[in-house]
Each structure stands twice: as C-alpha cells, then as structure tokens.
NUPA-396551 format. One record per atom (N, C-alpha, C): x, y, z; residue in three letters. Coordinates in steps of 0.001 Angstrom, whole numbers, padded with zeros to 6 digits, always signed. Example, Ala and Ser with C-alpha at 12.3 -4.5 7.8 and 13.67 -1.06 7.14 Angstrom:
BEGIN
+013190-005690+007800ALA;+012300-004500+007800ALA;+013200-003300+007800ALA;+012850-002250+007080SER;+013670-001060+007140SER;+012900+000030+007870SER;
***
This chain:
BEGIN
+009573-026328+046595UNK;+008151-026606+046371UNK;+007324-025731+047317UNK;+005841-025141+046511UNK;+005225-024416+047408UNK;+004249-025439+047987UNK;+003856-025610+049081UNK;+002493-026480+049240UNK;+001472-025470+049869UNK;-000072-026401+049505UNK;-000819-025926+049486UNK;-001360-025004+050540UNK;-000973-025582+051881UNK;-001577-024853+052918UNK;-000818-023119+052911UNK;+000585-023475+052390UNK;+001522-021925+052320UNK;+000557-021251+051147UNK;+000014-021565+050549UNK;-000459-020726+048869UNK;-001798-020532+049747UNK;-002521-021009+050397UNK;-003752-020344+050962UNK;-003757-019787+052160UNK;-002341-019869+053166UNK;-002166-018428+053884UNK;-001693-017408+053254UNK;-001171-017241+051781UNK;-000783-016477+050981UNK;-001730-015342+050317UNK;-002873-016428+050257UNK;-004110-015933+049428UNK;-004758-015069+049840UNK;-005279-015766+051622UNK;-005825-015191+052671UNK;-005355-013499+052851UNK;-004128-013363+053367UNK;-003414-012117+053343UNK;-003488-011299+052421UNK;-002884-012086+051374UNK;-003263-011063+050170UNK;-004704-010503+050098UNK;-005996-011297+050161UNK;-007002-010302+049902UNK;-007658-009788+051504UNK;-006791-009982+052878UNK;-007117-009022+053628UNK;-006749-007889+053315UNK;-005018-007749+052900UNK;-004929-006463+052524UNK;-005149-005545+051134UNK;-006000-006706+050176UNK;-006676-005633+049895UNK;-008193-004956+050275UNK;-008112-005970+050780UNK;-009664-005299+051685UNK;-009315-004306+051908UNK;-007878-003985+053287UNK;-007988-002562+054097UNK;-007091-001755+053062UNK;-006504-001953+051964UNK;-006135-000978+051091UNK;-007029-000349+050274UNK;-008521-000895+050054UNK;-009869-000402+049104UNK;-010038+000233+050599UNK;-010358+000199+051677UNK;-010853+000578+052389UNK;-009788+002039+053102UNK;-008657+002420+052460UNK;-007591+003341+052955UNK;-007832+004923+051845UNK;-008172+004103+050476UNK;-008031+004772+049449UNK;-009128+005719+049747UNK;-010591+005525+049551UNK;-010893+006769+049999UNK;-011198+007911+051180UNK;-010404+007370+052127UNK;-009974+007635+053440UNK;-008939+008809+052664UNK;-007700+008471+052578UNK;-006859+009206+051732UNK;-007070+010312+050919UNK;-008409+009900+050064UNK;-008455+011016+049026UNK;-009606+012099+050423UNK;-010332+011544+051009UNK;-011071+012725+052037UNK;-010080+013418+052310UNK;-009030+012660+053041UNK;-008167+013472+054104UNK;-007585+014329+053655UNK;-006739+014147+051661UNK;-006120+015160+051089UNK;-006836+016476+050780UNK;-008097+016642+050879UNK;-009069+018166+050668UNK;-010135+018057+051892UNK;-008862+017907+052859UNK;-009689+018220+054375UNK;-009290+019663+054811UNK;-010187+020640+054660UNK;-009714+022322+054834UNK;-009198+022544+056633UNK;-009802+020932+057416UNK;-009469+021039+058951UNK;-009650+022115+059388UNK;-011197+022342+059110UNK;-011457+023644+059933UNK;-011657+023531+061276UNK;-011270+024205+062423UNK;-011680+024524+063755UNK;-012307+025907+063773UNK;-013336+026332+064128UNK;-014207+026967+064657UNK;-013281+027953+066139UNK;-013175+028829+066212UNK;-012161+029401+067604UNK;-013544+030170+067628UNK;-013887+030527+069158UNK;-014723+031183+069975UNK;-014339+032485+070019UNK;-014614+033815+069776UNK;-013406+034871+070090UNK;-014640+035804+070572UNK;-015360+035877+070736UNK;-016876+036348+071778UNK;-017885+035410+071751UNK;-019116+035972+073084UNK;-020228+034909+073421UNK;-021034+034998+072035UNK;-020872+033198+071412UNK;-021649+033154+070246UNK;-021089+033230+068840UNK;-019549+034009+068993UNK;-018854+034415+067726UNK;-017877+033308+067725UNK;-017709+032902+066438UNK;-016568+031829+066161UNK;-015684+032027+064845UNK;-014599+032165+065024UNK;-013730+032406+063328UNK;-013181+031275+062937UNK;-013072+031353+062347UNK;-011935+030173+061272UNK;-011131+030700+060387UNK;-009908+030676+060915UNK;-008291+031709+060384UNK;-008294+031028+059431UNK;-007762+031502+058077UNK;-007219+030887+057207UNK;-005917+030775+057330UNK;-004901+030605+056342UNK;-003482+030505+056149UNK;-002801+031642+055921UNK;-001443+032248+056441UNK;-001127+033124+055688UNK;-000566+032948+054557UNK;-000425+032877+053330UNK;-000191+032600+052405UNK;-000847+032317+051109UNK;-000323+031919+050133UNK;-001138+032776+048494UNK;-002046+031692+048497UNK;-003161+031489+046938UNK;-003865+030088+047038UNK;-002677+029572+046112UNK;-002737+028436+046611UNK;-001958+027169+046164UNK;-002985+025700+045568UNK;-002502+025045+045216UNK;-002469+023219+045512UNK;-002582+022763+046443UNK;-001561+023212+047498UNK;-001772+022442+048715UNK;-002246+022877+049759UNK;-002691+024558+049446UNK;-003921+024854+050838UNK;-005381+024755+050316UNK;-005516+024919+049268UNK;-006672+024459+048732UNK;-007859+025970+048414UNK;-006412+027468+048751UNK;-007151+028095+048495UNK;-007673+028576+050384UNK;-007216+028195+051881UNK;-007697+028312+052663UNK;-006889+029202+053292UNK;-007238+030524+052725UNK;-006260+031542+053230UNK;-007151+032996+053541UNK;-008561+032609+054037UNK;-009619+033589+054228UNK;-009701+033555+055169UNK;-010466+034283+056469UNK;-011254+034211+057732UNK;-012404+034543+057501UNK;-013064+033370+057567UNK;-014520+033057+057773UNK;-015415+033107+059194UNK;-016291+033296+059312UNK;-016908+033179+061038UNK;-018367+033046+060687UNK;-018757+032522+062506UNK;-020072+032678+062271UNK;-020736+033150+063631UNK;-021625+033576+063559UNK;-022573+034225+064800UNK;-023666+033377+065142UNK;-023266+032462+066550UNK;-025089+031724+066969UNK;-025591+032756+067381UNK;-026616+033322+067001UNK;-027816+033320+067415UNK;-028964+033114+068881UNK;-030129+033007+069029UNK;-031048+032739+069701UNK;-031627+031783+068910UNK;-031847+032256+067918UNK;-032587+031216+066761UNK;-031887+030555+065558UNK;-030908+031414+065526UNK;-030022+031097+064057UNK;-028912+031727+063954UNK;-028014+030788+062864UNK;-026706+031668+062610UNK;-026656+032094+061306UNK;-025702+033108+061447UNK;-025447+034213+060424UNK;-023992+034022+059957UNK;-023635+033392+058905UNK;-022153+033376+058440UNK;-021807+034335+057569UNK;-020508+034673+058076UNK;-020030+035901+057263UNK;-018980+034947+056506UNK;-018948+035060+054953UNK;-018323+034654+053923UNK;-018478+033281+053762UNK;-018144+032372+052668UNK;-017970+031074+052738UNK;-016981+030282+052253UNK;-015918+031210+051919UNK;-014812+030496+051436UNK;-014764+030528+050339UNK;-013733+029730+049803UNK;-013065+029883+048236UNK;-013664+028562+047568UNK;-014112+027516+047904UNK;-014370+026195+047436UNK;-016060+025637+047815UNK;-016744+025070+047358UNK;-017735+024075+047310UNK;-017063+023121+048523UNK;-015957+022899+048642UNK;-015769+021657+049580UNK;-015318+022194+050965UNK;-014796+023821+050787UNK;-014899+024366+051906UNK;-016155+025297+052180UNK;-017216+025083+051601UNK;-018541+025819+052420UNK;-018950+024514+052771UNK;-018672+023395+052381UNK;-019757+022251+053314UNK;-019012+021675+054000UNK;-017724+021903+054284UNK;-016711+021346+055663UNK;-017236+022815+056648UNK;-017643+023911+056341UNK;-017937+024886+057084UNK;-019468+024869+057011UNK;-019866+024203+056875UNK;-021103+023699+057627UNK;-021304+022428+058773UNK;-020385+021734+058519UNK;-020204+020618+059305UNK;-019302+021193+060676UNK;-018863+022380+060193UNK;-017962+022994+061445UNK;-018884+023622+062785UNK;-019620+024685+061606UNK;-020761+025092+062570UNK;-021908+023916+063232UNK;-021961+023005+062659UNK;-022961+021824+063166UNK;-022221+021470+064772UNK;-020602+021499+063998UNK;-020199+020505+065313UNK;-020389+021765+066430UNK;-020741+022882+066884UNK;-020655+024147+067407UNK;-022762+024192+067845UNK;-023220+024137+066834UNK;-024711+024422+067430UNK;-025833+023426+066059UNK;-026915+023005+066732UNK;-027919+022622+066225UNK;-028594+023455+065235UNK;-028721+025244+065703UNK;-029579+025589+064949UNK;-029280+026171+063768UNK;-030313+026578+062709UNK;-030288+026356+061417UNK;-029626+027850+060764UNK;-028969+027877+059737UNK;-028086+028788+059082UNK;-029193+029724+058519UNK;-029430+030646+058910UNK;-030748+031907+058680UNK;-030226+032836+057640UNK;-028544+033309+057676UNK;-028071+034096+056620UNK;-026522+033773+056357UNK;-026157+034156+055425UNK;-024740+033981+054996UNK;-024674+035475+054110UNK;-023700+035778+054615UNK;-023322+037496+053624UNK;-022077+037135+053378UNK;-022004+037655+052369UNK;-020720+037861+051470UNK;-019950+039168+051335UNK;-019046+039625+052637UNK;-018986+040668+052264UNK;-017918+041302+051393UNK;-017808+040817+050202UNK;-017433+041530+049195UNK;-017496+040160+047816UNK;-017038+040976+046541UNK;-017161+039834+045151UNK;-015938+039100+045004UNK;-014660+039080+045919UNK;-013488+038121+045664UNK;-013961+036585+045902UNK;-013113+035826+045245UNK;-013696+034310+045205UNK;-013606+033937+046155UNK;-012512+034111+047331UNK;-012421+033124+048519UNK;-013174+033556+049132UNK;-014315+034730+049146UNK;-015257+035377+049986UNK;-016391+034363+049172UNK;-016956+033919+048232UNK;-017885+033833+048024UNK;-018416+031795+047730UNK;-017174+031899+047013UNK;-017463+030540+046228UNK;-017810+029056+047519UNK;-017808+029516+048472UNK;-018676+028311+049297UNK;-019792+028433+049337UNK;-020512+029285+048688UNK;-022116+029545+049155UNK;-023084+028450+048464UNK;-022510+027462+047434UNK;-022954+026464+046869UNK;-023649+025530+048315UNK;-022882+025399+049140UNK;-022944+024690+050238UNK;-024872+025152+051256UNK;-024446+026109+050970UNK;-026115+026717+051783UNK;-026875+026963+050688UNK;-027924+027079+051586UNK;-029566+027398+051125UNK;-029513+028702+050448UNK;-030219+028760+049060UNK;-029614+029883+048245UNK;-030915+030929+049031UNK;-031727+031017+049833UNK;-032731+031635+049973UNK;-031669+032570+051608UNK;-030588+032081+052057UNK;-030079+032530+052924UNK;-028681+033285+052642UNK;-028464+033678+050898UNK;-027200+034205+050579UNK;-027478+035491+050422UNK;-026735+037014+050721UNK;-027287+038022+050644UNK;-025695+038773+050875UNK;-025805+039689+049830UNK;-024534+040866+049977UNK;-025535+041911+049210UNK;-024328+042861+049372UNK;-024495+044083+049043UNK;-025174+044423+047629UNK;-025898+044795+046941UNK;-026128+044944+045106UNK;-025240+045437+044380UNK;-024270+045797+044831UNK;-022986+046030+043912UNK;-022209+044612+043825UNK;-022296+044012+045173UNK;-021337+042579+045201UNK;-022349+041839+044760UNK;-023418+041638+044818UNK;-023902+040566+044166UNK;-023969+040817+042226UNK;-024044+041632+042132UNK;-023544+041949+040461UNK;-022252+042021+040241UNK;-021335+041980+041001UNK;-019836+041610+040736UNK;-019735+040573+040787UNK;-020807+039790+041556UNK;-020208+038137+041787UNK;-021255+037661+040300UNK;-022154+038102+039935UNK;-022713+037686+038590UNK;-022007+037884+037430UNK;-021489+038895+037505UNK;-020627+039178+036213UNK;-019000+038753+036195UNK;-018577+038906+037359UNK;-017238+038074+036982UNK;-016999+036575+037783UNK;-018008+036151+038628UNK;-017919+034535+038891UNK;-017184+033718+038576UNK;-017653+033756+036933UNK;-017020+031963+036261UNK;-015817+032856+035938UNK;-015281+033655+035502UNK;-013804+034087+035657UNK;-012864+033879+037200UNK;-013578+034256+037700UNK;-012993+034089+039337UNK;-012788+032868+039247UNK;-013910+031729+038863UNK;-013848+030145+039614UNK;-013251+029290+039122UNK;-012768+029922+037527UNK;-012314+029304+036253UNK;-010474+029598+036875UNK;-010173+030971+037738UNK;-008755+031186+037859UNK;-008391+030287+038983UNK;-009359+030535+040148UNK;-009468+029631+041032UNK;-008698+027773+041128UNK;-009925+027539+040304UNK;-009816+025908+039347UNK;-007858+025852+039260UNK;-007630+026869+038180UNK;-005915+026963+038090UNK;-005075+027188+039199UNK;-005343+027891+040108UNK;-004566+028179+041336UNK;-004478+026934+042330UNK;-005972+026393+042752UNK;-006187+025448+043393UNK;-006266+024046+043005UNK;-006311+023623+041836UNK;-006904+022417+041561UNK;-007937+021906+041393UNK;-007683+020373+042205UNK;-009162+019437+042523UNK;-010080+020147+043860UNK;-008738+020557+044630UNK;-010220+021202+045668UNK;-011103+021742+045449UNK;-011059+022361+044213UNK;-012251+023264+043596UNK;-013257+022230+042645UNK;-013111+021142+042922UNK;-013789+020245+041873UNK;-015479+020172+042184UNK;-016392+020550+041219UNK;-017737+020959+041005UNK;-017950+022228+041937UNK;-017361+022616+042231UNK;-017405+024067+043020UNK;-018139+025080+041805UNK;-019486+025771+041754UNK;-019955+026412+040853UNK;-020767+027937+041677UNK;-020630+028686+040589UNK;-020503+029979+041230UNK;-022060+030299+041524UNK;-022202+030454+042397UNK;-023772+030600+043543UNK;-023770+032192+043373UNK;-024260+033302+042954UNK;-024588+034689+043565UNK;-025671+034159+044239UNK;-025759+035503+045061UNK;-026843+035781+046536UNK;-028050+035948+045692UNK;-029116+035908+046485UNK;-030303+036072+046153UNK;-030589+037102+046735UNK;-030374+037786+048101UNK;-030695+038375+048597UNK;-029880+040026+048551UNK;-030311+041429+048434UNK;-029878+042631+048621UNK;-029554+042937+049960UNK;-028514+043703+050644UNK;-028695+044061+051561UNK;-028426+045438+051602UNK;-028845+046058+052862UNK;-028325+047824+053073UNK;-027969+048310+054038UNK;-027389+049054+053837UNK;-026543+049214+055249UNK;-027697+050194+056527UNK;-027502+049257+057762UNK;-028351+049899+058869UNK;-028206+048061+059872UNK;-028845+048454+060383UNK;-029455+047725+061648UNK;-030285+046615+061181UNK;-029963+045077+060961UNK;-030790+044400+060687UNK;-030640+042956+061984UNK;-032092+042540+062747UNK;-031860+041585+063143UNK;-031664+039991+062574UNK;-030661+039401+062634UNK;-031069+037852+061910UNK;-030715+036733+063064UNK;-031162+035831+062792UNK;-031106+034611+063912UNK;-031011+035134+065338UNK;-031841+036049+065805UNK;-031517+036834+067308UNK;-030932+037552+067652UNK;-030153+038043+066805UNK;-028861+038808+066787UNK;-029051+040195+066156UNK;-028523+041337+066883UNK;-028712+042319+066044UNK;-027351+042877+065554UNK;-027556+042889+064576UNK;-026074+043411+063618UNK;-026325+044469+062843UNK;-024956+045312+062995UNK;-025187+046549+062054UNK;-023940+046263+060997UNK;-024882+046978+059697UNK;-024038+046597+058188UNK;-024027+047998+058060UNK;-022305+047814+057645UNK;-021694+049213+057564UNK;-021228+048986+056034UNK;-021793+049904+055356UNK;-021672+049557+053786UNK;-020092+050868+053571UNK;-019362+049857+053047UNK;-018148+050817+052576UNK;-017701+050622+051455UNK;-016443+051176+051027UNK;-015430+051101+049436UNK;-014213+050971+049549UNK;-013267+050987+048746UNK;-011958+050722+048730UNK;-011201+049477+048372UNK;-011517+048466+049125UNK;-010674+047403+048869UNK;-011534+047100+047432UNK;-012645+047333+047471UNK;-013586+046777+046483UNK;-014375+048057+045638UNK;-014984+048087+044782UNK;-016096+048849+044855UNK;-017616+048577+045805UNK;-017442+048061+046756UNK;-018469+047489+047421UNK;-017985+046400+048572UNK;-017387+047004+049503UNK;-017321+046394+050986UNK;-018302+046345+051700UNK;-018393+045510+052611UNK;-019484+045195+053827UNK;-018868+044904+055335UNK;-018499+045739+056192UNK;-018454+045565+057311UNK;-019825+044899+058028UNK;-019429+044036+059439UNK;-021092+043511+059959UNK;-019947+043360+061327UNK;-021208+044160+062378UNK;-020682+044826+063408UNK;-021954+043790+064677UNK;-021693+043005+064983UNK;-022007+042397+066264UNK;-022440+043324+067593UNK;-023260+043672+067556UNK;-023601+044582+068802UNK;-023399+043935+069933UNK;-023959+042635+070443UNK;-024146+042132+071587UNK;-022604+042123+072376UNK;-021526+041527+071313UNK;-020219+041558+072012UNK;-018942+042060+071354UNK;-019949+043233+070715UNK;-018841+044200+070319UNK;-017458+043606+068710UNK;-017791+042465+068566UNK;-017116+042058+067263UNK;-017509+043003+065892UNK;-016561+042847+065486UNK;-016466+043781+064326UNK;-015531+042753+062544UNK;-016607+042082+062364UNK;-016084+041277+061097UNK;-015888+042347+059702UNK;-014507+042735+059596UNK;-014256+044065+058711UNK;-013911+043287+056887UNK;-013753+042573+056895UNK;-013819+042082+055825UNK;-012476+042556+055490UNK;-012273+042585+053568UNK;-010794+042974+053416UNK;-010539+044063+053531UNK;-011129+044919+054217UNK;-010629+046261+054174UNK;-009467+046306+054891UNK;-009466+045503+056168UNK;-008534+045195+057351UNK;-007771+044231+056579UNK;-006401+044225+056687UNK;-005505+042893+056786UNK;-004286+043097+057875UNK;-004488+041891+058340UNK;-003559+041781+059388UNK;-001996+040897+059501UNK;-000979+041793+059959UNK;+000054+040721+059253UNK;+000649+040194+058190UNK;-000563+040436+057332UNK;-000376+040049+055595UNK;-000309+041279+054637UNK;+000215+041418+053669UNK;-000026+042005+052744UNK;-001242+042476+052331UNK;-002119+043828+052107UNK;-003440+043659+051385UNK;-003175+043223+049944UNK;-004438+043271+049589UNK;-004652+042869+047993UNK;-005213+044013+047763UNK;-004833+044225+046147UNK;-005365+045489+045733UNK;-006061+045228+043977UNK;-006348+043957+043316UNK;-007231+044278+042200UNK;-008113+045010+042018UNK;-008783+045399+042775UNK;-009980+046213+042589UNK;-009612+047620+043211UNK;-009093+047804+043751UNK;-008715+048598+045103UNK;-008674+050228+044808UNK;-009054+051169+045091UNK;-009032+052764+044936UNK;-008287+053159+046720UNK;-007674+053276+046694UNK;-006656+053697+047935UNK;-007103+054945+048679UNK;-007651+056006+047995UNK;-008139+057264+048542UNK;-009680+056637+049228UNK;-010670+056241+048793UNK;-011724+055607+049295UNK;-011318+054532+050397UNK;-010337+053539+050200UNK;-009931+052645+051063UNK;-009154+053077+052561UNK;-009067+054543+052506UNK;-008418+054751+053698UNK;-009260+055737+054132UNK;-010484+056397+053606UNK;-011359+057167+053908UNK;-012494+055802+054966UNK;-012584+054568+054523UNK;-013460+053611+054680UNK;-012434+053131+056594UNK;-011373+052834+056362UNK;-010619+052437+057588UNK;-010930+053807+058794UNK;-011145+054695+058251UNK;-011323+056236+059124UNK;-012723+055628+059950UNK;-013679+054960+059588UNK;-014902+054616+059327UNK;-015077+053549+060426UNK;-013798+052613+060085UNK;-013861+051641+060712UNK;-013090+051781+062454UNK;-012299+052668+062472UNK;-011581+052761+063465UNK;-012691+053763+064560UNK;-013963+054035+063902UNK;-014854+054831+065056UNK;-015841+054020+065550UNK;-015670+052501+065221UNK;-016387+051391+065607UNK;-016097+051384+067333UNK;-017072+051372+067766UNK;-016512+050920+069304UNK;-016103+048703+069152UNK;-015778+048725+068272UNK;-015326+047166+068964UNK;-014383+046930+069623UNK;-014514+045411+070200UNK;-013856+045281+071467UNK;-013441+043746+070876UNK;-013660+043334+069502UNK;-012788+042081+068848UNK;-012745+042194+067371UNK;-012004+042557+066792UNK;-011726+042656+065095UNK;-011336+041731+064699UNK;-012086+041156+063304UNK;-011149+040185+062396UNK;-011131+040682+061171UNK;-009744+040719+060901UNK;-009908+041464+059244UNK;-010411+040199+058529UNK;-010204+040421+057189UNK;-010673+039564+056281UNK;-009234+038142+055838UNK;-008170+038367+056128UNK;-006820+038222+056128UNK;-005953+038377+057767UNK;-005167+037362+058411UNK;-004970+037431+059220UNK;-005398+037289+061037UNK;-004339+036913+061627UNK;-005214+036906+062973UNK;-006257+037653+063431UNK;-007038+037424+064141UNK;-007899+037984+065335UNK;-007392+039415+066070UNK;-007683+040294+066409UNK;-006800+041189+067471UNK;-008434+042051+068346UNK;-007756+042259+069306UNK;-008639+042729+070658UNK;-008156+044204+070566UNK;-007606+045229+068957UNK;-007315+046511+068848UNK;-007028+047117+067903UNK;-006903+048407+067314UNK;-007127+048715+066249UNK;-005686+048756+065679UNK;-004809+047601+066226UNK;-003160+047933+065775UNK;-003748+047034+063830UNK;-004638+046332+063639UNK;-004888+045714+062173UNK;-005133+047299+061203UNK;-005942+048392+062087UNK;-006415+048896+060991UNK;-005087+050114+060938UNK;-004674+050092+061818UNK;-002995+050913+061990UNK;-001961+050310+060647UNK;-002032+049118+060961UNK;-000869+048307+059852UNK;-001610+048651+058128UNK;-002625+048200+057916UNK;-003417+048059+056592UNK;-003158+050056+056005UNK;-003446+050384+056930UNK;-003700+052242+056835UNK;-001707+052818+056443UNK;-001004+051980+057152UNK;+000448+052691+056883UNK;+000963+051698+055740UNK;+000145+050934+055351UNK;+000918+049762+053882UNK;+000137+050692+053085UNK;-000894+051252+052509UNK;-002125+051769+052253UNK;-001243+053247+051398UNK;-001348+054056+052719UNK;+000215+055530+052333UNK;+001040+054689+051868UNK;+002340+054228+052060UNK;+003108+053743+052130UNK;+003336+053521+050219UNK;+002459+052633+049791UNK;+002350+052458+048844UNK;+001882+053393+047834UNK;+001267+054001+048254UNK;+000059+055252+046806UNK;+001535+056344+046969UNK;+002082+056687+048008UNK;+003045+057308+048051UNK;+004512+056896+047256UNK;+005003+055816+047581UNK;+005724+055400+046648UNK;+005559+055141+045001UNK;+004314+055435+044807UNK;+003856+054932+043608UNK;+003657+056008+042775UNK;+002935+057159+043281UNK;+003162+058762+042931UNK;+004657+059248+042684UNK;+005577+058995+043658UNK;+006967+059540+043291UNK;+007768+058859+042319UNK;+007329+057755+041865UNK;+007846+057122+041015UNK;+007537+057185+039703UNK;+006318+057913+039586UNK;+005721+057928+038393UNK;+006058+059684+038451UNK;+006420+060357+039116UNK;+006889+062212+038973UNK;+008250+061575+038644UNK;+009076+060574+039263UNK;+010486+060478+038863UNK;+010422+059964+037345UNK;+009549+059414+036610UNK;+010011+059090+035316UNK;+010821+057458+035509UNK;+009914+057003+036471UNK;+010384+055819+037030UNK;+009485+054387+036197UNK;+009840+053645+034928UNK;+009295+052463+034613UNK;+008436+051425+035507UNK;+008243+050370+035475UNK;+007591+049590+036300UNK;+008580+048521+036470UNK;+009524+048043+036218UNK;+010187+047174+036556UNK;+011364+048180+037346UNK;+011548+049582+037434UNK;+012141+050112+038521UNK;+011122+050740+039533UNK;+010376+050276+039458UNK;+009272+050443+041098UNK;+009418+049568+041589UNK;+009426+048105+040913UNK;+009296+046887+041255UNK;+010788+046525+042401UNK;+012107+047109+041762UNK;+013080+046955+042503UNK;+013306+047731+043813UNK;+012407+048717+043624UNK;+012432+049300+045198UNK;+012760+048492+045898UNK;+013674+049228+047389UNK;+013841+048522+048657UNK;+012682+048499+049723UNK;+011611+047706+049926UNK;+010626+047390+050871UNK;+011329+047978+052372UNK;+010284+048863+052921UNK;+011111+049257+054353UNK;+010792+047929+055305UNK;+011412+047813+056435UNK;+011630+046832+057028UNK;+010560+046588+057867UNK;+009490+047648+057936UNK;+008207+047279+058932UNK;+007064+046724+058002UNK;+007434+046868+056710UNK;+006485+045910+055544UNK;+007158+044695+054945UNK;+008527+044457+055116UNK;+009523+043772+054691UNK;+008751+042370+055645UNK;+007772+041996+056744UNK;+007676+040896+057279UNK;+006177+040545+057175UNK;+005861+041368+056547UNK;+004317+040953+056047UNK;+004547+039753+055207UNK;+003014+039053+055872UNK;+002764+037657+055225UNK;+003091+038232+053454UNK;+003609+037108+052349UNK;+003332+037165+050811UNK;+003398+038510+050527UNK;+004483+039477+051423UNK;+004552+040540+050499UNK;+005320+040900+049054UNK;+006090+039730+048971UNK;+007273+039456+047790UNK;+006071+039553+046619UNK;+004754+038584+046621UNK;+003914+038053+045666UNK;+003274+039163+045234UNK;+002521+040295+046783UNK;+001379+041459+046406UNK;+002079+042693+046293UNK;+003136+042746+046334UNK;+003552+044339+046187UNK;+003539+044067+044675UNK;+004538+043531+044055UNK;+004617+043250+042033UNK;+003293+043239+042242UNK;+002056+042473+042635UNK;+000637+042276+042026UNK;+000210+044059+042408UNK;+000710+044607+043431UNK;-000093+045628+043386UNK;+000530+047161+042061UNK;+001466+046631+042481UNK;+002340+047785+041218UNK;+001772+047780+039435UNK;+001794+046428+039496UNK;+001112+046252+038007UNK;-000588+046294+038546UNK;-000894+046179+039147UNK;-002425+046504+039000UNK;-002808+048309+039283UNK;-002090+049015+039799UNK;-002189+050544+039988UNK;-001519+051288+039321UNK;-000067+050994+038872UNK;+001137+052173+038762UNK;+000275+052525+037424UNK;-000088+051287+035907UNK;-000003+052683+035282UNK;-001361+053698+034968UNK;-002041+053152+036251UNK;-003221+054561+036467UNK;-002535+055563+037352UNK;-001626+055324+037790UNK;-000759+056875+038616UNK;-000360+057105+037813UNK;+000452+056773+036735UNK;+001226+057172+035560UNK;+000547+058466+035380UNK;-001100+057660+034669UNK;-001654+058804+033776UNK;-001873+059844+034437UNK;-001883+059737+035888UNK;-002646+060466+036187UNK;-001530+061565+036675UNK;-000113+061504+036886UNK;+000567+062435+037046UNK;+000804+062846+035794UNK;+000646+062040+034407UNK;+001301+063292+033008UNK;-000142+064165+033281UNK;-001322+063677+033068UNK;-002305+064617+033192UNK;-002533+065988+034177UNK;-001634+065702+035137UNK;-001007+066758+035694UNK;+000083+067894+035279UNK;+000899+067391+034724UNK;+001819+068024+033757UNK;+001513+068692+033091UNK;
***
C-alpha cells in the first residue's frame, strides 16, 4: 500500500524537478551555440579572437575565423564579424565585456561568409568594405548563407545576409581615435583589405596571410596573391594576424602562405605539361613541411578542383 503522505513527497519532488529541468533546458540550448569567445589583448587597445583550426562543421558552428577589434579614444573599429548572426552578437557582448564605448566601424575585409555574415549584429550605418567586396557580398550572399546554413546548421539560424553600407579606399582613415591605414589588395579574393594599426604597429592581413592552416583558394589568382604578400611583408608591423590561424610577432605567416602559394601553382603547372588528369594531381605526395598544415587533406582536393582546369587551358594554349 502507498499512503498518502509517501504520494505527496512523491508529488512534491516530482514537480521540483521539473521546475529545475524547464529551468536547465534553455540553459542547454544557450550553451550548445555558445561561440565562447575570449577577446586576447595582443597590443595597447588591440584584441583578437582565434578561431578554430579546422573546416566549418556542426559542432564549431562555423568558428574558424580571426576576428579583432581596436578600442579607440572614442570608439571601436571591428575587423570582420564572423560567419553567424549568433556569432556577431556574442562578439559584441565580447567587446562590451572589454570597453563601454560604442562600435564606430566594422570592415569586412573581404566577401567570404565567415568574414561577413555577423554584421547583422551591428549598426548597418557602421558596416563598410571595399566596393568590390561589398558587391561580392550583394551578389553572392544568400548563396554563401544558404551553403553556410548546410555546413553549420542551427547556429546559423535567422542569420541573414547584411552588405555594408559603407565604401571604403585605400589610404589613411581615422575612426574611433585611431588612425589606420587600408591597404587595398588582390589575390586571395578579387578584393582584399589589409587595416594596418599605426599606433602599435598591428597589422590585421586578412586571408591573404594563413597561418599554420592551409589557405583557401575559391576565388584565388596566385600570381596577384603573391605579388599582394610582397606588399604585405614591407609593412613595418610589429604584430600580424592572418585571417586563419595564430597571432605571430613575424613575418614567418607570410613566409609559410608565400611557399604553400609556389608550391602549389608549381605543382599544378607540371602536372598539367605532364598530361596529368585531376584525380592524378590529387594523389600527389604532399611534402612534409605542408603535410602538417591545419585541414590540408580537405583544401589541397578543394584547391586542385577549383584551379587545375584553368592551368590546363592555359598550358594547351601554350602549345
């Protein structure tokens, strides 16, 4: 027999815990598309936020960029905003926890999605890239956010594609107190944006630089892209962050990106004079100083099929 007083300590329990189980659930779902950004200091005023090394997934949510931001006197200036709606407003709450004052600009420096698609998060009167990237991010956006969506999931959920409002050009512009020079380049993109920190010598290179990792090459022209690193290596900085990869205090990022860079257009030329298919480029043996790059298994095949068969043509047209 049950008696009564046992059936109403029964009861009791039972709906404490569902109290703290309604009260876990959306605890849970925050915590699962928490991008856990930390903010790292890497000069007076400059702060990055490393992404992951590794591809977008499900379970990074797509957080495989380096993002940063510059306080100011008056304001900060963020360079990129990420791949997600839920990571430009966790990267606003990042910079909050870092300074009071108000977000004056956000540049985008280039049209790839994990560069752009947080800008939902800010004030559209403070988004501004280049006029080539902001018409790349108009015209291929909802393709980007639509592949995105597939790669990533729910993290991308209402994430909608924001272009800049604003043009920029390359020279000397002050924003939030700060004077920064925009070094307009090519290669990784048709339209890169270096932004060069005068006060402490940082140098936010965008993807032209990758560090450690594999570059990416969809868009990519290799002769321009290593004419642009020539560019970058006469920077006097004294802290680089590529767009991909750690932080470094030297130009060993634009050393690595510059010998994957040859490395590749070279292998890719002799293969196409050898009468070499694409699934025998693909089997090439990787030399062993590219063999430990972050996801190079994933971007070398992505880069072979996105270039070889424009070397193709371009060695019969030689012929």
């Amino acid at each position: 027999m049950i008696f009564p007083r046992a059936l109403a300590r029964a009861a009791l329990l039972a709906s404490v815990l569902a109290v703290l189980l309604a009260g876990l659930v959306p605890a849970s779902r925050a915590e699962a598309f928490d991008y856990r950004l930390k903010p790292q200091a890497v000069a007076d005023g400059v702060y990055v936020l490393t992404g992951l090394m590794q591809d977008f997934s499900r379970s990074n949510g797509g957080n495989i960029v380096n993002t940063g931001f510059i306080v100011g006197d008056s304001g900060v200036v963020v360079i990129d905003s990420g791949p997600s709606r839920r990571y430009g407003e966790q990267l606003r709450k990042a910079i909050a926890s870092v300074t009071a004052l108000p977000v004056v600009l956000v540049i985008n420096t280039h049209h790839h999605p994990d560069h752009f698609l947080g800008n939902q998060a800010f004030g559209a009167h403070t988004l501004a890239a280049l006029a080539p990237t902001r018409q790349g991010i108009e015209s291929e956006g909802e393709a980007f956010n639509a592949n995105m969506y597939r790669l990533n999931g729910d993290w991308m959920r209402d994430t909608e594609v924001t272009p800049p409002t604003r043009s920029l050009a390359p020279g000397v512009i002050e924003a939030g107190g700060r004077s920064l020079e925009l070094i307009a380049l090519t290669g990784h993109t048709g339209a890169d944006l270096a932004v060069f920190d005068r006060r402490t010598g940082t140098l936010f290179a965008g993807d032209l630089v990758f560090h450690k990792r594999t570059p990416t090459t969809p868009h990519a022209d290799i002769a321009r892209w290593q004419a642009s690193l020539d560019t970058l290596a006469a920077v006097p900085f004294k802290v680089l962050v590529p767009g991909h990869g750690p932080v470094a205090r030297d130009a060993a990022p634009i050393a690595q990106t510059r010998a994957w860079l040859a490395w590749l257009d070279r292998t890719l030329r002799e293969s196409a004079a050898g009468g070499l298919d694409m699934t025998e480029v693909l089997a090439l043996p990787l030399p062993a100083v590219f063999a430990r790059l972050a996801v190079v298994n994933d971007e070398y095949p992505r880069s072979v099929s996105h270039l070889y068969p424009a070397v193709e043509q371009a060695v019969l047209e030689e012929r």
